[in-house]
N, CA, C and O atoms as CSV, one atom per row, in Angstrom:
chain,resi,resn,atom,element,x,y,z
A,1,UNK,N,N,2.458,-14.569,18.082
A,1,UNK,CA,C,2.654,-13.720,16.938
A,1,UNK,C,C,4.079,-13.189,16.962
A,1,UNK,O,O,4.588,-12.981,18.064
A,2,UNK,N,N,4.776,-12.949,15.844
A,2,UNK,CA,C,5.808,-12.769,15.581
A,2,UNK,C,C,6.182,-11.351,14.669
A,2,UNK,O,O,5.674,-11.101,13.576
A,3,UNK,N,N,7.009,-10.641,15.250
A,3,UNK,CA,C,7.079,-9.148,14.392
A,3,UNK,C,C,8.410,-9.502,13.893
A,3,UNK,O,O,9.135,-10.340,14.430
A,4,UNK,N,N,8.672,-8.899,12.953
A,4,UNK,CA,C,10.176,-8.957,11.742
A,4,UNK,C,C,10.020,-7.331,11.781
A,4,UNK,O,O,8.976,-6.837,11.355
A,5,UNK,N,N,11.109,-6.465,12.317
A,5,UNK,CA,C,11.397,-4.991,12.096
A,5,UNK,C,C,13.106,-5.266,10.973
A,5,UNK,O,O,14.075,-5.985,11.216
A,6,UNK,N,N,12.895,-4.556,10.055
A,6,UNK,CA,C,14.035,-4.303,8.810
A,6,UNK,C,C,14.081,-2.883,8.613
A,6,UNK,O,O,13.210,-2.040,8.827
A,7,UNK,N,N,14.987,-2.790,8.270
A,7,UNK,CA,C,15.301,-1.019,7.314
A,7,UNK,C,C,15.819,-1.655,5.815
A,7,UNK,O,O,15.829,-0.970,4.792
A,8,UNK,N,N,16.157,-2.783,5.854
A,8,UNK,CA,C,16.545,-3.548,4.163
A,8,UNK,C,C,16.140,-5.168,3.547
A,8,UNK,O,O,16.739,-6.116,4.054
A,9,UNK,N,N,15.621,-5.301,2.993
A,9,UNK,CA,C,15.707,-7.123,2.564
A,9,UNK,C,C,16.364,-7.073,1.419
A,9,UNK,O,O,16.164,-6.161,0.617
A,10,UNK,N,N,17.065,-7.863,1.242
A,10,UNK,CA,C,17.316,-8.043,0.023
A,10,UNK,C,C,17.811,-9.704,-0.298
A,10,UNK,O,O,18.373,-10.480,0.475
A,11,UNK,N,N,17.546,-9.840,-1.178
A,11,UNK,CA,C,16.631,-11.190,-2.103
A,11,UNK,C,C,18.449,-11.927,-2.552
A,11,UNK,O,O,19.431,-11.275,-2.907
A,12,UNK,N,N,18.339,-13.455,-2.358
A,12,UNK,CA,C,19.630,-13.846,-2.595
A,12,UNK,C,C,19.438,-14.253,-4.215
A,12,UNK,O,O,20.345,-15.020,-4.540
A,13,UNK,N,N,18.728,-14.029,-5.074
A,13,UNK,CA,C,19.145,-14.080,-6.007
A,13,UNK,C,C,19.144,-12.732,-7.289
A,13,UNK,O,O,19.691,-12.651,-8.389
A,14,UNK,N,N,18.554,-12.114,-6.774
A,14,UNK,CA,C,18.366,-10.829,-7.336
A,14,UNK,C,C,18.188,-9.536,-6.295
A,14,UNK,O,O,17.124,-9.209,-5.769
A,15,UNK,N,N,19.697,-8.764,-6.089
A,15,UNK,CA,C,19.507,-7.555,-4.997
A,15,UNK,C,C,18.308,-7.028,-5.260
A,15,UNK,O,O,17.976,-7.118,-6.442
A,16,UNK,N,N,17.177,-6.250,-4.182
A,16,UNK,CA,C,16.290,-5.695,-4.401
A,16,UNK,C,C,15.341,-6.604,-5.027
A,16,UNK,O,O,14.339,-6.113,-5.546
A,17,UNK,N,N,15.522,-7.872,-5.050
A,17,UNK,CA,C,13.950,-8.822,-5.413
A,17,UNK,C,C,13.846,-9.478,-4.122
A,17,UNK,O,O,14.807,-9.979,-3.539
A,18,UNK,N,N,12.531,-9.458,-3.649
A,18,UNK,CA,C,12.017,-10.495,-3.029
A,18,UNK,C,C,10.650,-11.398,-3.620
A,18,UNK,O,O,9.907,-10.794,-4.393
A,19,UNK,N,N,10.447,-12.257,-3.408
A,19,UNK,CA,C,9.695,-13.195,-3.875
A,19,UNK,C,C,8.927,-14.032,-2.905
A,19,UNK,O,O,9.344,-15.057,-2.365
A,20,UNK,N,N,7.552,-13.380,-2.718
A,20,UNK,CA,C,6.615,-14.038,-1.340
A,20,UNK,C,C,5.857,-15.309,-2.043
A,20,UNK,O,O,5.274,-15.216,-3.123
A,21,UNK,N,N,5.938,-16.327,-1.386
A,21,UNK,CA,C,5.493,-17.437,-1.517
A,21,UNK,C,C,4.228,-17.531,-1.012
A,21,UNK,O,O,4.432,-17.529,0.201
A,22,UNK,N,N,2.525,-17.649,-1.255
A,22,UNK,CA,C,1.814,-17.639,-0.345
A,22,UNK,C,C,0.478,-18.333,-0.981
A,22,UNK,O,O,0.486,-18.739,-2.143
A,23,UNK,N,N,-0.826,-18.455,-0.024
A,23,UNK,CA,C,-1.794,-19.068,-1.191
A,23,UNK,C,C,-1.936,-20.510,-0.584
A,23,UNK,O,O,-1.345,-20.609,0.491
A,24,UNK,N,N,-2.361,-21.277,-0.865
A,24,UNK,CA,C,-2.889,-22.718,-0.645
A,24,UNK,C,C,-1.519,-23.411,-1.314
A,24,UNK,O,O,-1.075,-23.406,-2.462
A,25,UNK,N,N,-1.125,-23.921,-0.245
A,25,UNK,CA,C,-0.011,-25.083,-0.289
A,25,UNK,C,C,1.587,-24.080,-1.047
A,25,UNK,O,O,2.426,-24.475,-1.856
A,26,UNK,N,N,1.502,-23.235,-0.607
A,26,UNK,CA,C,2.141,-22.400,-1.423
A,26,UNK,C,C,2.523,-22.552,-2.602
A,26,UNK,O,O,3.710,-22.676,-2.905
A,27,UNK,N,N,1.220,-22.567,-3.719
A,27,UNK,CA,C,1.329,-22.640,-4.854
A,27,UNK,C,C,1.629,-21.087,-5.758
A,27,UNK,O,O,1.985,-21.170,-6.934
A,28,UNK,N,N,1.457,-19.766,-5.122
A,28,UNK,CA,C,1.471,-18.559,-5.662
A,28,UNK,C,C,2.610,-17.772,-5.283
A,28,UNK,O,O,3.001,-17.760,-4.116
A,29,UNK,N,N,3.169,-17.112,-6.199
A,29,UNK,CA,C,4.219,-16.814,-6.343
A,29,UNK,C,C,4.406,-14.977,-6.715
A,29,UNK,O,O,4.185,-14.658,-7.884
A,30,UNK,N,N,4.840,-13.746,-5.619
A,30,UNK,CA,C,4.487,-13.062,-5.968
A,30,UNK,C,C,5.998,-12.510,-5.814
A,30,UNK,O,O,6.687,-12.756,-4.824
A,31,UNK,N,N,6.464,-11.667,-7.007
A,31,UNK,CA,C,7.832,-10.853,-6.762
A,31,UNK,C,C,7.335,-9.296,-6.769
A,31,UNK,O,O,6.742,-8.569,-7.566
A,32,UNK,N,N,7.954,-9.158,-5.315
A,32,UNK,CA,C,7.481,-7.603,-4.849
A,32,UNK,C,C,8.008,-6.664,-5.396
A,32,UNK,O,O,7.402,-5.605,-5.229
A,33,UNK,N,N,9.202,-6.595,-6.190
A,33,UNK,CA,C,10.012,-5.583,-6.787
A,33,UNK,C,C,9.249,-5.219,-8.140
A,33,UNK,O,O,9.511,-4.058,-8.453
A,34,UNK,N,N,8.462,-5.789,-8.964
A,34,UNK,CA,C,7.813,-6.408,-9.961
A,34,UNK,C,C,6.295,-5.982,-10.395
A,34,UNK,O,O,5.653,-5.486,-11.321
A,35,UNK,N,N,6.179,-6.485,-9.169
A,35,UNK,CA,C,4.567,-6.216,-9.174
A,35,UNK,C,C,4.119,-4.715,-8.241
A,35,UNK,O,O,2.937,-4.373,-8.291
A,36,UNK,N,N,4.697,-4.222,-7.759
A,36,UNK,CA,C,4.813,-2.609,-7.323
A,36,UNK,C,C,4.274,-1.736,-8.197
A,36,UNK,O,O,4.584,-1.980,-9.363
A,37,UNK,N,N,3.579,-0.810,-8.037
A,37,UNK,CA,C,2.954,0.892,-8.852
A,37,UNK,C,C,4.619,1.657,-7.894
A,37,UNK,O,O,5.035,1.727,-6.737
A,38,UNK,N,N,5.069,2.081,-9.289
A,38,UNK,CA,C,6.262,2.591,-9.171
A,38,UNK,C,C,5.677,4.264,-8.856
A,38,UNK,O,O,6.299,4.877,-7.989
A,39,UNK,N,N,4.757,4.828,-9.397
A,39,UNK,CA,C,4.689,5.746,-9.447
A,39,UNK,C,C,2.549,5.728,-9.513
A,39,UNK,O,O,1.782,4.847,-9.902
A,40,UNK,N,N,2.331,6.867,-9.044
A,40,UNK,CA,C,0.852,6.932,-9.270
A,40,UNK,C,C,0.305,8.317,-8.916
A,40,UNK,O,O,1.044,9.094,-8.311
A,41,UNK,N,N,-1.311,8.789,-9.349
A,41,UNK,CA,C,-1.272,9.631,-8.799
A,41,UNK,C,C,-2.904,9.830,-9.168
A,41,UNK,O,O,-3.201,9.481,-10.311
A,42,UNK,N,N,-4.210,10.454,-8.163
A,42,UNK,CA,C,-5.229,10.554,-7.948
A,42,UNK,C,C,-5.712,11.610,-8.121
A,42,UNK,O,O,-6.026,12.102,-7.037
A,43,UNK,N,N,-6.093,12.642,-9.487
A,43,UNK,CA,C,-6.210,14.153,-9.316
A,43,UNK,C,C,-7.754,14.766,-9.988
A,43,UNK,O,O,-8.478,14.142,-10.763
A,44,UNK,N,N,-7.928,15.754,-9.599
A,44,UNK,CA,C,-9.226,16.155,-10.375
A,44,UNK,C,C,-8.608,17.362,-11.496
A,44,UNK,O,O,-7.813,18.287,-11.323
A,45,UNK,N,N,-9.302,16.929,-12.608
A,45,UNK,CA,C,-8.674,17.597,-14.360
A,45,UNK,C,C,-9.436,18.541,-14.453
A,45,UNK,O,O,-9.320,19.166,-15.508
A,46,UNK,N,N,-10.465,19.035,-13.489
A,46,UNK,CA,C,-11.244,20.203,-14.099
A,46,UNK,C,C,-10.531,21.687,-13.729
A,46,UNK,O,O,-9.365,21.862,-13.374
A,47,UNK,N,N,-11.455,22.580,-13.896
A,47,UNK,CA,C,-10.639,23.807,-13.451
A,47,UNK,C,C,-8.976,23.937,-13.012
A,47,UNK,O,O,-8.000,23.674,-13.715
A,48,UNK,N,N,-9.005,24.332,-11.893
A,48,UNK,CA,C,-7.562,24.617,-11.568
A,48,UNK,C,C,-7.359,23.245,-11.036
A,48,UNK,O,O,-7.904,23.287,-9.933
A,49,UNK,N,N,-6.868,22.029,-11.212
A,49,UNK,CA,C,-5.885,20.874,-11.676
A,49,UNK,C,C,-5.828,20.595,-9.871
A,49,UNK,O,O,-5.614,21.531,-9.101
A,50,UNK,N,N,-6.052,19.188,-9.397
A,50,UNK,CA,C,-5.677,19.469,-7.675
A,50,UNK,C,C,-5.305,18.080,-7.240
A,50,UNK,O,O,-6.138,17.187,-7.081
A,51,UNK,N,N,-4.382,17.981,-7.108
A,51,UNK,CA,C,-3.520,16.173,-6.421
A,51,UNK,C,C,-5.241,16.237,-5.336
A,51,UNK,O,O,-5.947,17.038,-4.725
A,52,UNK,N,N,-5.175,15.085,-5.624
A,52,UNK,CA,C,-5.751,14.454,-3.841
A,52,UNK,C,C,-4.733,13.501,-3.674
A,52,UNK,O,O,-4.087,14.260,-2.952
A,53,UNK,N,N,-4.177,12.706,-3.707
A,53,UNK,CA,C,-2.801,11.520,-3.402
A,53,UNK,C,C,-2.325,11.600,-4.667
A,53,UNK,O,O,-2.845,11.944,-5.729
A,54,UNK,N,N,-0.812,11.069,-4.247
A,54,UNK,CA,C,-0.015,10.748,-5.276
A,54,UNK,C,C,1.000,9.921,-4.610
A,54,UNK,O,O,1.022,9.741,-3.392
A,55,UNK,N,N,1.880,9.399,-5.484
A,55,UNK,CA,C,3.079,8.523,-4.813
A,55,UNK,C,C,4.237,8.594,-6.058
A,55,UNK,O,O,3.833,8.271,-7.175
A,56,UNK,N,N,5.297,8.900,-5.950
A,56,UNK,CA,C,6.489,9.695,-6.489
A,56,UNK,C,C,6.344,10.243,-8.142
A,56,UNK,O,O,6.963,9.859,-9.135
A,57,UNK,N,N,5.236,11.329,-8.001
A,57,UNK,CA,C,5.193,12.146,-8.425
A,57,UNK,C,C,5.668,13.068,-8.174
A,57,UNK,O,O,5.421,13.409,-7.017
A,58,UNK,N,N,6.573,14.025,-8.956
A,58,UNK,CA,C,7.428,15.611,-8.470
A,58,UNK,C,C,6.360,16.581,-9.349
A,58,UNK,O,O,6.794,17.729,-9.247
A,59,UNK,N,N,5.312,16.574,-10.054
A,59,UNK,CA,C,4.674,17.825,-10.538
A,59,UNK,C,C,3.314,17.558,-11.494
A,59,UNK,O,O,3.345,16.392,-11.888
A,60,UNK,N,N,2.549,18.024,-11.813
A,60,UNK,CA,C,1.399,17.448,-12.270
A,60,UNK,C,C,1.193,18.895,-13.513
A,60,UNK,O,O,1.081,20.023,-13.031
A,61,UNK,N,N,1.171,18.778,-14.558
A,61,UNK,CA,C,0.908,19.938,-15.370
A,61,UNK,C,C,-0.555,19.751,-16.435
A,61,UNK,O,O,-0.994,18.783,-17.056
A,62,UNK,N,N,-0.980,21.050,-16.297
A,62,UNK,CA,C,-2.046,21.134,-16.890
A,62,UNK,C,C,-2.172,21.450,-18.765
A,62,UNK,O,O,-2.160,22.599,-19.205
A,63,UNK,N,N,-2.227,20.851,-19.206
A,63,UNK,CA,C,-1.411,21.281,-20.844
A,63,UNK,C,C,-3.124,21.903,-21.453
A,63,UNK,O,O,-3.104,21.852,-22.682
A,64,UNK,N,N,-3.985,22.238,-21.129
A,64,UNK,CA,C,-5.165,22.327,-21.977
A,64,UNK,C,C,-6.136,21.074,-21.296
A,64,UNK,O,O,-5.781,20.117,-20.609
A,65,UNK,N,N,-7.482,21.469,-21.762
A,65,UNK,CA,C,-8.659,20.526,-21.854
A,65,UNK,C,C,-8.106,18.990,-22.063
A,65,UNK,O,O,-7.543,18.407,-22.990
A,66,UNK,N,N,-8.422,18.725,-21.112
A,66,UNK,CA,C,-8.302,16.938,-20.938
A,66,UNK,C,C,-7.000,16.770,-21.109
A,66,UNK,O,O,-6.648,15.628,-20.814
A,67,UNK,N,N,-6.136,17.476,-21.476
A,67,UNK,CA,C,-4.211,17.042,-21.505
A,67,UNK,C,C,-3.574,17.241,-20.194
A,67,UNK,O,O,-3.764,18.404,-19.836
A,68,UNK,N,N,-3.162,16.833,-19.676
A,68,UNK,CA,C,-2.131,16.750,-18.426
A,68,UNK,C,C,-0.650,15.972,-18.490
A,68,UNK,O,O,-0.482,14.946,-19.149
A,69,UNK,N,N,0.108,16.442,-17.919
A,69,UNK,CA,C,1.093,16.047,-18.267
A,69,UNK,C,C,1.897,14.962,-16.351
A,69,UNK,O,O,1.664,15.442,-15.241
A,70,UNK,N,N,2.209,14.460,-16.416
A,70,UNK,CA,C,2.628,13.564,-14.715
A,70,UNK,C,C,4.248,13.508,-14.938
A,70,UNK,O,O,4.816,13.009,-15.910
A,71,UNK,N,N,4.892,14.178,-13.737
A,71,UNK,CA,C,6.328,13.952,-13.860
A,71,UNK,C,C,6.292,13.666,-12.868
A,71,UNK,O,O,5.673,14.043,-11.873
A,72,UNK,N,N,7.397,12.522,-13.208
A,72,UNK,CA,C,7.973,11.837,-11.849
A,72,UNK,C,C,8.888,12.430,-11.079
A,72,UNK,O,O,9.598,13.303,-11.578
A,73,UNK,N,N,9.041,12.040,-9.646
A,73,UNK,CA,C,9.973,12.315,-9.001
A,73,UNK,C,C,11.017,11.554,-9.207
A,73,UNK,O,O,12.008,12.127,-9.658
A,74,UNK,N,N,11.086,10.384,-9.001
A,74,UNK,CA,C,12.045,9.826,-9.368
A,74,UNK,C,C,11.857,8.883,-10.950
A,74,UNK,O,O,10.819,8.221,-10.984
A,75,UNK,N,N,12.531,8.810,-11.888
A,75,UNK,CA,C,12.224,8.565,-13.570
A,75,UNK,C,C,12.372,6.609,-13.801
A,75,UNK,O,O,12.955,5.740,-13.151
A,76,UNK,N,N,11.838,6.596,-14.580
A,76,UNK,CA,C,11.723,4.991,-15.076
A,76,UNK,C,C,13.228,5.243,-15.967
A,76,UNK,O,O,13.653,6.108,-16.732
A,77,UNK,N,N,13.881,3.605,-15.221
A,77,UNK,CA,C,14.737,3.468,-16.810
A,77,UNK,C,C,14.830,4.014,-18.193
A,77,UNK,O,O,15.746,4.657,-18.705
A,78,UNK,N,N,13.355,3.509,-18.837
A,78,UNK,CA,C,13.435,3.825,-20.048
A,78,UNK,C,C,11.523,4.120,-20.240
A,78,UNK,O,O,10.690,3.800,-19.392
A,79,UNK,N,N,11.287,4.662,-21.315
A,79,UNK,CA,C,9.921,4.940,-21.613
A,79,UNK,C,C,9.686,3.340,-21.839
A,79,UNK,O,O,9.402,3.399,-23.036
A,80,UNK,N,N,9.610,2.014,-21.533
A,80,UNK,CA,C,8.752,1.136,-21.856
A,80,UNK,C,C,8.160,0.686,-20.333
A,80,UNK,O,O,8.284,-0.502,-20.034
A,81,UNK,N,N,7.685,1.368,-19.615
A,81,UNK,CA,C,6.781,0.741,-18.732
A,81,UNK,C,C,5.762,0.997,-19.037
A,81,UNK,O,O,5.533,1.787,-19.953
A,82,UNK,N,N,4.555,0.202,-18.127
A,82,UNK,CA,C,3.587,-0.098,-18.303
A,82,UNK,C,C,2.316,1.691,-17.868
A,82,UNK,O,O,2.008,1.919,-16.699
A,83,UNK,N,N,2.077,2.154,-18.439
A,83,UNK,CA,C,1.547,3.143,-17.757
A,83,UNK,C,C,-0.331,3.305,-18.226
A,83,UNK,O,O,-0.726,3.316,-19.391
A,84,UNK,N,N,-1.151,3.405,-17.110
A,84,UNK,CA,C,-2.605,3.159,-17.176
A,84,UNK,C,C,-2.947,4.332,-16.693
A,84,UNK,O,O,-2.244,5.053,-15.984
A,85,UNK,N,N,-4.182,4.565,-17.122
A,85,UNK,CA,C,-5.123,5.941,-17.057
A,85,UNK,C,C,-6.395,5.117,-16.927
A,85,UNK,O,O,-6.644,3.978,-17.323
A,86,UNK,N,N,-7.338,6.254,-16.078
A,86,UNK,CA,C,-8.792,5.883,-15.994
A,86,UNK,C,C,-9.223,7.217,-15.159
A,86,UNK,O,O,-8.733,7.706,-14.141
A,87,UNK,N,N,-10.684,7.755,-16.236
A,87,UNK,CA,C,-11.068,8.429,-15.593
A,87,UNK,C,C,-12.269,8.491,-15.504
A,87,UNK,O,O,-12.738,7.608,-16.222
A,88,UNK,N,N,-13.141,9.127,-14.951
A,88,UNK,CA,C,-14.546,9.435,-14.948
A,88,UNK,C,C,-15.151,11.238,-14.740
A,88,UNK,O,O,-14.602,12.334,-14.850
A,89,UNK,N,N,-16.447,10.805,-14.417
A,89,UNK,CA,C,-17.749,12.118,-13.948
A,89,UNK,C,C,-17.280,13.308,-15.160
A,89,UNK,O,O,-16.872,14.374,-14.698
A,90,UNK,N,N,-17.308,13.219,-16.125
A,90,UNK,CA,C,-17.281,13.789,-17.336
A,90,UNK,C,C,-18.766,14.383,-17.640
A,90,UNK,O,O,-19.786,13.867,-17.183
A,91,UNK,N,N,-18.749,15.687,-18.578
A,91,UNK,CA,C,-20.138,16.004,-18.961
A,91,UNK,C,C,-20.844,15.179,-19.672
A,91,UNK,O,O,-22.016,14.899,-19.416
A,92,UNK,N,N,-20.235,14.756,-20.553
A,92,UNK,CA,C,-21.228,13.319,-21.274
A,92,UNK,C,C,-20.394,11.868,-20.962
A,92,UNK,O,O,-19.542,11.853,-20.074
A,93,UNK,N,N,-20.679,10.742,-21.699
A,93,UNK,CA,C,-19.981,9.448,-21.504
A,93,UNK,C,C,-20.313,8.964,-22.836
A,93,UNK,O,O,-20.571,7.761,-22.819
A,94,UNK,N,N,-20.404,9.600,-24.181
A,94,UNK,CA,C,-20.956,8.824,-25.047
A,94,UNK,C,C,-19.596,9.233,-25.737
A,94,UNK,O,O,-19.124,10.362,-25.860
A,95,UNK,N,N,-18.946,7.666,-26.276
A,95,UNK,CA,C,-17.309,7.730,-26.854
A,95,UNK,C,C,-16.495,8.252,-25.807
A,95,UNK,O,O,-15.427,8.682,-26.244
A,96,UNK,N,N,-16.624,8.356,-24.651
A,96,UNK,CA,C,-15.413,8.657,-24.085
A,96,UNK,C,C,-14.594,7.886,-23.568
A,96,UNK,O,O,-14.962,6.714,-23.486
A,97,UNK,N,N,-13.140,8.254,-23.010
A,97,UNK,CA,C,-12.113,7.879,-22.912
A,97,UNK,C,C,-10.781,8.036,-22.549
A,97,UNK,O,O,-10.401,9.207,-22.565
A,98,UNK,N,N,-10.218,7.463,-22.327
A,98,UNK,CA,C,-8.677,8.313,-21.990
A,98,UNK,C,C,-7.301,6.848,-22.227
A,98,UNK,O,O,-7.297,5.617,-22.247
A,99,UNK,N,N,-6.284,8.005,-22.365
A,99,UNK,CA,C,-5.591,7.034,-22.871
A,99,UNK,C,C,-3.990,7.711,-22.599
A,99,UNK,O,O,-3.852,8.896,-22.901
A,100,UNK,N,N,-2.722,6.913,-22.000
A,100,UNK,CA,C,-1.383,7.843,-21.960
A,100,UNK,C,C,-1.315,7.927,-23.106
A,100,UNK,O,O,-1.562,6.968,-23.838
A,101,UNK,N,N,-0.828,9.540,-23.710
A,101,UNK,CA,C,-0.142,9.862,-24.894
A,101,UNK,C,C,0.819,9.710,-25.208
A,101,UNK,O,O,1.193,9.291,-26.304
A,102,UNK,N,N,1.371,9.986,-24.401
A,102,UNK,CA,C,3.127,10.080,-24.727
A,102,UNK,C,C,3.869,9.726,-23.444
A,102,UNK,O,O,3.673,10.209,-22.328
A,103,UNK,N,N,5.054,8.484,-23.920
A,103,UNK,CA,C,5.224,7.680,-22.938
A,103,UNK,C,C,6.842,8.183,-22.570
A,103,UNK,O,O,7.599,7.465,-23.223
A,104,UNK,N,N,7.437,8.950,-21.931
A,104,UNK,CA,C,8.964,8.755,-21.612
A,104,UNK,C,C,9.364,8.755,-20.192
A,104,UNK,O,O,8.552,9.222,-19.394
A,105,UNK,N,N,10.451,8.321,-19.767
A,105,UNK,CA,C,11.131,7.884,-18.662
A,105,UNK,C,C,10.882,8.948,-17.792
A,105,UNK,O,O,11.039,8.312,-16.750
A,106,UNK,N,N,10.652,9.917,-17.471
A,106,UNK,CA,C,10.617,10.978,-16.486
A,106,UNK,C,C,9.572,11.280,-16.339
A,106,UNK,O,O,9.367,11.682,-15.193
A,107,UNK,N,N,8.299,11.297,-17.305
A,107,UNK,CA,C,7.254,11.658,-17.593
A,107,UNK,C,C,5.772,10.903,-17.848
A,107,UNK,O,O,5.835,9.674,-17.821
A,108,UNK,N,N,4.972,11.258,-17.995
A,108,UNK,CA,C,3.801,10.551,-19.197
A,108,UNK,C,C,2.848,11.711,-19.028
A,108,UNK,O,O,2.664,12.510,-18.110
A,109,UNK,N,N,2.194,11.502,-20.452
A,109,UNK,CA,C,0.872,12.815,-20.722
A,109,UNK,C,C,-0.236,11.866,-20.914
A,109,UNK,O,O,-0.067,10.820,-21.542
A,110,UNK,N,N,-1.150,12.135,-20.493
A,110,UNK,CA,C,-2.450,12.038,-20.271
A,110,UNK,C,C,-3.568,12.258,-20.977
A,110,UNK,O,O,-3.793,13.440,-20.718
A,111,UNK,N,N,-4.425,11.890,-21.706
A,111,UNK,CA,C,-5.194,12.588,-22.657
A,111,UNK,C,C,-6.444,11.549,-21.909
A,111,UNK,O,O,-6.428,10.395,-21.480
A,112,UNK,N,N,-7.645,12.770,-22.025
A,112,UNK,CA,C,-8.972,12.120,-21.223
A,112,UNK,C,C,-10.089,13.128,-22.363
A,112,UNK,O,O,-10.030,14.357,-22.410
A,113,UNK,N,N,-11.120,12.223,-23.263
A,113,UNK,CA,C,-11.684,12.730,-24.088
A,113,UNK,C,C,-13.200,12.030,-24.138
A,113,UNK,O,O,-13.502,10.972,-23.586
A,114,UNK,N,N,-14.032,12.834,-24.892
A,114,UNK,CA,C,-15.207,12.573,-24.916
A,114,UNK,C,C,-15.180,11.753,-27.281
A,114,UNK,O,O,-14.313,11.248,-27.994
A,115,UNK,N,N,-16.717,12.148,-27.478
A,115,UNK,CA,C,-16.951,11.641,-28.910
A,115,UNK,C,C,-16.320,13.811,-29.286
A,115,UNK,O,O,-16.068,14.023,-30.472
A,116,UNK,N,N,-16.236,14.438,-28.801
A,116,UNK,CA,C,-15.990,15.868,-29.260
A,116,UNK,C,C,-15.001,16.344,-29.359
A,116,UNK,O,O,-14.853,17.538,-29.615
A,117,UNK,N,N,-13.716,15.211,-29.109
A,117,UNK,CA,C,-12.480,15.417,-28.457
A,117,UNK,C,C,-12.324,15.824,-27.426
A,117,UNK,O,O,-13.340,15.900,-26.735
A,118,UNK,N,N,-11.002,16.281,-26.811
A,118,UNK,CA,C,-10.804,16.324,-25.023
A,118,UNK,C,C,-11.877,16.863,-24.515
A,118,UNK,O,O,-12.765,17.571,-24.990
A,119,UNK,N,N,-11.580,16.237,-23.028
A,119,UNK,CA,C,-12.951,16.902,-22.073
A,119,UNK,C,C,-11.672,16.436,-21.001
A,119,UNK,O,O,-10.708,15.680,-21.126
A,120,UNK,N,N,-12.206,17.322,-19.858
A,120,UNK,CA,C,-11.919,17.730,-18.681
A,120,UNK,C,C,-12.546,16.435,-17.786
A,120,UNK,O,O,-13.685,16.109,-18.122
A,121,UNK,N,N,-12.039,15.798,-16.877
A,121,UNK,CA,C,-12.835,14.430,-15.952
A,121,UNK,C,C,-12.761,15.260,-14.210
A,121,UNK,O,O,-11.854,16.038,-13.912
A,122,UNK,N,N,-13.239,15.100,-13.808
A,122,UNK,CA,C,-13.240,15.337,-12.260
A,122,UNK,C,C,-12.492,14.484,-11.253
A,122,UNK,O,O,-12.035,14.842,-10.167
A,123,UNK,N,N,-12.440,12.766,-12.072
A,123,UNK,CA,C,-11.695,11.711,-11.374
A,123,UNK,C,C,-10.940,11.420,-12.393
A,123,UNK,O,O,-11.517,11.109,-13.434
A,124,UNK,N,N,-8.767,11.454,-12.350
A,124,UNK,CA,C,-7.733,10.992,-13.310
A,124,UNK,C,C,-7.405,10.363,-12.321
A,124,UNK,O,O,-7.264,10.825,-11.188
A,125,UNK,N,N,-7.234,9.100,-12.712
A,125,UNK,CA,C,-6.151,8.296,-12.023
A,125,UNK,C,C,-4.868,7.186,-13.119
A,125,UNK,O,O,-5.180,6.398,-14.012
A,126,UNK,N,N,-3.799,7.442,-12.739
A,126,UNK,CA,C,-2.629,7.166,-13.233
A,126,UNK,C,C,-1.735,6.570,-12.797
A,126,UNK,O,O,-0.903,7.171,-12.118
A,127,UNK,N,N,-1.609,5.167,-13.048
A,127,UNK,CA,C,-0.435,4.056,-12.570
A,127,UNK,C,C,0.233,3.663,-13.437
A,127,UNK,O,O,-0.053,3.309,-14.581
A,128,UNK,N,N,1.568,3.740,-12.671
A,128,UNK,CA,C,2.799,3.219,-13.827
A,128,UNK,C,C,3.289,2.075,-13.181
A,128,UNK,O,O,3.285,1.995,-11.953
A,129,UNK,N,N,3.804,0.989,-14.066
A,129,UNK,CA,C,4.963,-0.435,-13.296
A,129,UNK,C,C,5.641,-0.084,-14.436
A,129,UNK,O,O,5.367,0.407,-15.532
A,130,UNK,N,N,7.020,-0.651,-13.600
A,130,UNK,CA,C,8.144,-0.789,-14.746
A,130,UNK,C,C,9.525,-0.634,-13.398
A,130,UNK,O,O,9.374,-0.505,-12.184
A,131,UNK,N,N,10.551,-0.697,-14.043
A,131,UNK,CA,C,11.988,-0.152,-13.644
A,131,UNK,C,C,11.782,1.276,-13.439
A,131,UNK,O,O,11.057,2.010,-14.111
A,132,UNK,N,N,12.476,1.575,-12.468
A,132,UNK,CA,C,12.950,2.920,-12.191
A,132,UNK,C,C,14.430,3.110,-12.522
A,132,UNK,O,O,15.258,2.200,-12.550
A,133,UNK,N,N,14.622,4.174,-12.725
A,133,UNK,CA,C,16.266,4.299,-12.855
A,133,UNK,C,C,16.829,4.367,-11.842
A,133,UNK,O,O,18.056,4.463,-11.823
C-alpha cells in the first residue's frame, strides 16, 4: 500500500482542477473541483434556529416561519450556482415543500412551506455547487 501526503495538487490543464479517472477499465471520469458542495449546511427551522453541521457557512438567519436566510463564508462568483433545499418532520405533509428563494453570490434564502403557506421543518438541509469567488 502506498500513501501520497500533499498540502497542493494542482491539475496541468486547469490550476485547481483535478480529474480522477476510475470505474471499470477506466471508463468514468470525475472532476473534483466541479463536482464538490461548495457550501452546505444541516439545521433545525423550528423554534430558536440550531446548525447541527455546516461547511462554509459564516451565519444562518431566521427571517420568520419557514424563511431562513444561509450566508456564506466564503461567496460564489456569481448568483448562478446550483443551490438545493430539502426538508422534512413538518406538522402536516399535505402540499408541502421547500424551495431556494432568492439566489445571490454571498447568500441564498430558503423558503420551507406546507398547502397553508410557510411552516417551520425540524430537518433543512442546503447544498450549493458552483464557483466560488
Amino acid at each position: 500500500m502506498s500513501t501520497l501526503r500533499t498540502n497542493a495538487l494542482e491539475g496541468v490543464d486547469a490550476k485547481n482542477s483535478i480529474t480522477i479517472v476510475a470505474g471499470a477499465g477506466n471508463i468514468t471520469t470525475t472532476n473534483v473541483q466541479e463536482g464538490l458542495a461548495k457550501a452546505w449546511i444541516n439545521f433545525n427551522g423550528t423554534g430558536t434556529i440550531a446548525t447541527r453541521d455546516s461547511f462554509n457557512v459564516g451565519s444562518l438567519t431566521d427571517n420568520g416561519t419557514g424563511d431562513h436566510t444561509v450566508t456564506f463564508a466564503n461567496a460564489f462568483q456569481a448568483a448562478e450556482y446550483a443551490a438545493n433545499v430539502s426538508s422534512g418532520q413538518r406538522s402536516s405533509y399535505a402540499d408541502a415543500g421547500q424551495q431556494p428563494h432568492t439566489i445571490a453570490a454571498a447568500s441564498v434564502k430558503l423558503v420551507t412551506f406546507e398547502n397553508n403557506g410557510n411552516a417551520d421543518s425540524t430537518i433543512v438541509i442546503n447544498t450549493n455547487n458552483g464557483d466560488l469567488a
